[in-house]
C-alpha positions in Angstrom: -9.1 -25.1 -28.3 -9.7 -26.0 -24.7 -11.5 -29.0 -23.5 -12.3 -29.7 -20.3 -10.7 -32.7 -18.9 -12.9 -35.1 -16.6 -12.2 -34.4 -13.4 -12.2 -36.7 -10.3 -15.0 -36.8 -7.9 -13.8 -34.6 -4.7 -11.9 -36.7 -2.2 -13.7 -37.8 1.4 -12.2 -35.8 4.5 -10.5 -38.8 6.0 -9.3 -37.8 9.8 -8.4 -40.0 13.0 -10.6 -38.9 16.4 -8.6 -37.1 19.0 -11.1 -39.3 21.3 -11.2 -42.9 20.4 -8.7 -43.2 17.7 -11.0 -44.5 14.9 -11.0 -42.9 11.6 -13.8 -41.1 10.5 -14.7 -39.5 6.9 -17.1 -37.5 8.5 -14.6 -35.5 10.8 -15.5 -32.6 13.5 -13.4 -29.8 14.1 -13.0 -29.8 17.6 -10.1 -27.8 18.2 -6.9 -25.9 16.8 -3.1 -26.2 17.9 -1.5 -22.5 17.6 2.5 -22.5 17.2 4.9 -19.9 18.0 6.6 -20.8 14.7 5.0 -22.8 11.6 1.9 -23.4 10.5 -0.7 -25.0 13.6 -2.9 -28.0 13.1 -7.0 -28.9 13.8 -7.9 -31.1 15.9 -10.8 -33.3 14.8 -13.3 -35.9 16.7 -15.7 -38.2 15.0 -19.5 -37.4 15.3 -20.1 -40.0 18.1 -17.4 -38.1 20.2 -17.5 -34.5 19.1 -20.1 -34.2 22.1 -17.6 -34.8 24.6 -15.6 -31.3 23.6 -16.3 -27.5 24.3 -17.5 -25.8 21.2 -13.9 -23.8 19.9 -13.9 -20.1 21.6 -14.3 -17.1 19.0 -11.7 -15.8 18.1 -13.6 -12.2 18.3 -14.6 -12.8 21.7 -11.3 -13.8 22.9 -10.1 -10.2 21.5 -13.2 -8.2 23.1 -12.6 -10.0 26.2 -9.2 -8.6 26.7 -7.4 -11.9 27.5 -7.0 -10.7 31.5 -4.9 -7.9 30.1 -4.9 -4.5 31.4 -4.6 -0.9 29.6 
């Protein structure tokens, strides 16, 4: 016999802007933060300053491209 349980309503992203410092629960990914080691982070705006940032490269272009290396 299993019986679903209630479950909670799905939590709100909650996330400070890079920009003005207010929090936002309607955040815009805006950039990432790569690490040599560990895990990296996002970095998220709220929709008021989201504007103000280049749209994140693609990663697939970045590759095509070459990255200014040479064969």
């Amino acid at each position: 016999m299993s019986e679903k349980t209630p479950s909670a309503p799905p939590r709100k992203p909650v996330r400070m802007c890079v920009r003005c410092g207010h929090i936002t629960d309607t955040p815009v990914l805006v950039g990432e933060v790569h690490q040599n080691s560990g895990p990296g982070w996002n970095v998220y705006a709220c929709p008021e300053c989201a504007p103000h940032f280049p749209p994140p490269p693609d990663v697939l272009d970045l590759l095509q491209g070459g990255g200014g290396h040479t064969s």
